[in-house]
C-alpha positions in Angstrom: 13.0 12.3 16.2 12.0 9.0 17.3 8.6 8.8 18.9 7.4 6.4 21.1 3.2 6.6 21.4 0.5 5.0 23.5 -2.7 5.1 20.7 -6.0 3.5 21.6 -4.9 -0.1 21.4 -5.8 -1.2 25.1 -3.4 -4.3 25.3 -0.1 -3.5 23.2 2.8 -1.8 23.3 3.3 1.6 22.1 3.9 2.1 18.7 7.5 3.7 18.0 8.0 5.4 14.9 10.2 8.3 13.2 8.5 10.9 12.8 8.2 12.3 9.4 9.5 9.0 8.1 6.4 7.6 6.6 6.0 5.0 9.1 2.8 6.0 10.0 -0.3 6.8 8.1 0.4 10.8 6.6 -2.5 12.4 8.2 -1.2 11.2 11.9 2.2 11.7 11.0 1.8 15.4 11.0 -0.6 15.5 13.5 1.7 14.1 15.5 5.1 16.5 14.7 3.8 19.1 17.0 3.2 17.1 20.3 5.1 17.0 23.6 6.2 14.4 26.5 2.7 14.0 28.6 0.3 15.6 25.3 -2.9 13.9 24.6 -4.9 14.8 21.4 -7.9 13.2 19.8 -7.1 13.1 16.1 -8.7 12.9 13.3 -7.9 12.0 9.8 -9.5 12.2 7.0 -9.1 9.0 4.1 -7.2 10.3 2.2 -4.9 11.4 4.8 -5.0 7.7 5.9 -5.4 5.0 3.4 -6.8 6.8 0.4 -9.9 6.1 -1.1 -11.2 3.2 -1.9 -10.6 2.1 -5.4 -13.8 0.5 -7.3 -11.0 -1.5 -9.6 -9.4 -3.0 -6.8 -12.3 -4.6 -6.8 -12.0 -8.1 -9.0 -14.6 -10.5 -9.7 -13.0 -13.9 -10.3 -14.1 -18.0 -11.5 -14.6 -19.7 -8.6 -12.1 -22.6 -10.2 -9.4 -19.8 -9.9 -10.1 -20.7 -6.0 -7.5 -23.4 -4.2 -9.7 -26.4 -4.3 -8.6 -27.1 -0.8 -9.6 -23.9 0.6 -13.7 -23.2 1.9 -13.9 -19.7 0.5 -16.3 -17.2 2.5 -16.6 -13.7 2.7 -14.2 -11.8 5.0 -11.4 -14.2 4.2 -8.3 -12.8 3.8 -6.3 -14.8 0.5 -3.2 -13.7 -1.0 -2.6 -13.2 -5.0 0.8 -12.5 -6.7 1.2 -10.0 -9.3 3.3 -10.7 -12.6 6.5 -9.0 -11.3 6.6 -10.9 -8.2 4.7 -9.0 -5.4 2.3 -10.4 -2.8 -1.1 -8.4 -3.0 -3.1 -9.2 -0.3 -7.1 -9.9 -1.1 -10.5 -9.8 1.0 -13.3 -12.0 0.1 -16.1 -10.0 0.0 -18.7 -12.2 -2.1 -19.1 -15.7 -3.1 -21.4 -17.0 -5.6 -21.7 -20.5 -7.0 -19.4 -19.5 -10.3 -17.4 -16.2 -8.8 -15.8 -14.8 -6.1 -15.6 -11.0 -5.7 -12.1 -9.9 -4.0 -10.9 -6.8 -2.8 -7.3 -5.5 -2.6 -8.3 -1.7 -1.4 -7.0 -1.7 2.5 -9.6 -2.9 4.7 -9.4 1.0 6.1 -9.5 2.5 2.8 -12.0 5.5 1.9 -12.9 5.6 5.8 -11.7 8.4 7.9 -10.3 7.2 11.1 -10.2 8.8 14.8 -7.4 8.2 17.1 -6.6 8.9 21.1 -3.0 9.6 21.1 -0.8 10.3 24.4 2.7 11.3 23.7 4.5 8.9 26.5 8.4 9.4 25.7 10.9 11.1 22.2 14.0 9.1 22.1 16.6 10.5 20.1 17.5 9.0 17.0 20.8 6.9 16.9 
């Protein structure tokens, strides 16, 4: 069933998703299977429902040199890293010292359990 939601982003669109697709973070996704046209529901869900814990070894401490040259490191910038096979991981700055930078690739949401308003606005059926 295709389900198109208004959540607690004043400004956007609904978010339209499958349910029980994994589109959606697990924990909402079956919060969500039971709801009808014109249902609202505060829901929460717990982390690791959501984005799982967060993982102390996702946590890297790096040289500085490693660094683009041209880039002004600070913490909360976002940088991007590639893995040996290929894949983009994407990185949080969380510490800069004069030798090392500490990066983060846990999901900025991970280990945090997170509360949504969800209103049920229309179930279009799948093509």
């Amino acid at each position: 069933m295709m389900v198109r939601l208004s959540i607690s982003s004043e400004g956007r669109q609904p978010l339209e998703f499958t349910v029980g697709a994994g589109q959606i973070i697990p924990g909402l996704d079956r919060e969500i299977a039971g709801m009808n046209v014109g249902d609202s529901r505060d829901v929460q869900v717990p982390s690791t429902e959501a984005y799982g814990p967060h993982d102390p070894q996702k946590v890297q401490v790096v040289p500085r040199s490693a660094m683009p040259s041209e880039v002004e490191v600070e913490p909360g910038m976002q940088l991007q890293a590639r893995t040996p096979e290929g894949e983009t991981v994407p990185l949080i700055v969380t510490k800069v010292e004069e030798e090392q930078v500490t990066v983060d690739a846990n999901h900025p949401l991970a280990g945090q359990d997170l509360n949504f308003a969800v209103e049920l606005v229309e179930i279009v059926k799948a093509a």
